[in-house]
C-alpha positions, 0 to 999 in steps of 0.5 A: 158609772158603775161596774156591771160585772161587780154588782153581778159578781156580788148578787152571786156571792149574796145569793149564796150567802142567803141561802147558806144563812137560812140553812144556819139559822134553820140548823141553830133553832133545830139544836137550841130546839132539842136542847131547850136552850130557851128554857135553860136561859130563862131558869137561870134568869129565874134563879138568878132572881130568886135565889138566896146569898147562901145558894138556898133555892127552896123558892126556885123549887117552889116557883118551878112546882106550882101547877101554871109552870107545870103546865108550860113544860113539854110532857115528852118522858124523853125531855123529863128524862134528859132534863130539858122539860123547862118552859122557854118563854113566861109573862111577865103577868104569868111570873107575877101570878105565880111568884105572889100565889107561892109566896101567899101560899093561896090563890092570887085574888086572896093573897095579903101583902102582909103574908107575902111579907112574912113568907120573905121573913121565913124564906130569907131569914138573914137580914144581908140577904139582897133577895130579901131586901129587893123583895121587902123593898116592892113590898114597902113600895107597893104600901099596901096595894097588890095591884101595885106589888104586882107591877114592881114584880113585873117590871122587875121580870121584865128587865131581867128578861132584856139582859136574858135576851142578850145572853141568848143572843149572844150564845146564838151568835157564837152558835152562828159561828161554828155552824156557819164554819162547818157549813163553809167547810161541808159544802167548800163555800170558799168566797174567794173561789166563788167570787173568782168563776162568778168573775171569769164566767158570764154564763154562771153570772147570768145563771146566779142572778136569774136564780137570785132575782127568781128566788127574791121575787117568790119570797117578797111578792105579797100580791093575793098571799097573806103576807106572812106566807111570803117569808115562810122561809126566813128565820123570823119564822122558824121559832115558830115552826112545827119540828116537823116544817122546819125539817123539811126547810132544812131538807130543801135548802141541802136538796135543792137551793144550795146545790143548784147555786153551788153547781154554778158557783163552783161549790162542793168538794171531788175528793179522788179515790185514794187519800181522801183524808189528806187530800182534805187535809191539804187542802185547808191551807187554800181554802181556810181564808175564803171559808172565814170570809163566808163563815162571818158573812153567815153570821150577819144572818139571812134578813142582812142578806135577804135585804142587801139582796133586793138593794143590790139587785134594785141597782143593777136593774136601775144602771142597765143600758135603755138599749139592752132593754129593748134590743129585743123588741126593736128589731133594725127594719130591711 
């Protein structure tokens, strides 16, 4: 039989990690919104396709003019002026598109395989160039068919895009790990402490685990919703968040969820009224292990904690005793 208090000591301490993901993940799209990290990815991906041996970027140039990507950029003058106005997200039909009508010099519908060809010749005209002979290469492999020279260019776009993911990804993950830190740091979130009131405080386990089970039930329950709505506040949604929603998520995790749970978890800092700095200071030596703990567990993300919640919790419910159940309903008779 399986421990109670351990599987109660843990939905705590998964709660709060949750709640602290969310708040991370919210934080990230927030800055890799404002500072397009997206569309810094996706021109280097660009750039790498299309540039010459020799750094030449009269084709990038080209691409980034033509009117369909114009289109695409955020016409903010502070983006233009912060150069931060690049699309983040292209088709792999929209990048075909645009690529045969620069290279055509005309309208996609009346571009000629043979002008592409000689466009490549004049853009790359030494023979060592690897974008001249990757180009040349769909160009021969389409023999002729544009819908099939499409294709090539399309296909080719959209392998790069799989390795643009992972650098994304991986520029998100480390992202992930500074702000999961200073989030541990700012709210004291040392899983250590926490995991000790959770275990020497009933009253603060039964108050966690009605907060948990409360918090997953209005997240999971799709009775009567649309079922999109019933995760508005997970991180699948957050990319597609006006700024101004996503503000406000991150405004009711700092003003309300977390300090509800860290009020039981016994979060937070009290700094005296002198020496605050070394207070803090001195403090970094206790606090430092149990901050890593929760920073990595942060970084596994709030779908991670938001699943093992519901498993965690499942099982609690599945080991309680019958006649804790019903202690409350069957009464002994006089």
């Amino acid at each position: 039989m399986f421990d109670l208090k351990i599987l109660e000591i843990a939905i705590g301490l998964i709660f709060i990690y949750l709640l602290l993901s969310l708040l991370a993940t919210a934080v990230n799209e927030f800055v890799m919104r404002f500072l397009y990290s997206r569309g810094e990815n996706l021109k280097r991906a660009i750039t790498r396709m299309l540039e010459d041996s020799n750094k030449d970027e009269k084709l990038i140039g080209d691409f980034y003019k033509h009117p369909l990507i114009e289109k695409f950029t955020n016409p903010s003058k502070w983006n233009y002026l912060l150069k931060i106005n690049k699309p983040s997200y292209l088709t792999s039909n929209s990048f075909s598109k645009v690529l045969l009508e620069v290279l055509g010099d005309k309208n996609e519908m009346n571009v000629d395989v043979d002008t592409i060809k000689e466009k490549i010749d004049e853009l790359f005209p030494k023979e060592d160039s690897s974008t001249r002979k990757l180009l040349l290469n769909f160009v021969e492999d389409a023999n002729g068919n544009l819908e099939q020279l499409k294709s090539n260019l399309e296909n080719w776009y959209e392998l790069m895009m799989e390795r643009t993911t992972g650098w994304y990804k991986r520029r998100v993950q480390l992202a992930l790990l500074i702000i999961g830190f200073s989030i541990s740091v700012i709210f004291n979130a040392d899983t250590i402490q926490m995991a000790k009131n959770l275990s020497s405080d009933p009253a603060a386990r039964a108050s966690m685990i009605e907060m948990a089970e409360n918090y997953y039930s209005s997240m999971s329950e799709a009775e009567g919703t649309d079922s999109t709505d019933t995760q508005a506040t997970l991180p699948a949604s957050f990319g597609s968040m006006p700024d101004s929603l996503l503000n406000s998520e991150i405004k009711q995790l700092i003003q309300q969820d977390i300090p509800n749970a860290s009020s039981i978890m016994g979060m937070g800092w009290s700094f005296p009224k002198e020496n605050k700095v070394w207070y803090f200071i001195s403090s970094i030596p206790t606090h430092l292990f149990g901050w890593l703990i929760t920073t990595f567990a942060i970084a596994l993300g709030a779908p991670f904690w938001f699943d093992m919640l519901g498993k965690v919790t499942n099982i609690r419910n599945a080991g309680k005793n019958p006649d804790d159940k019903t202690s409350k309903t069957e009464q002994p008779s006089d």
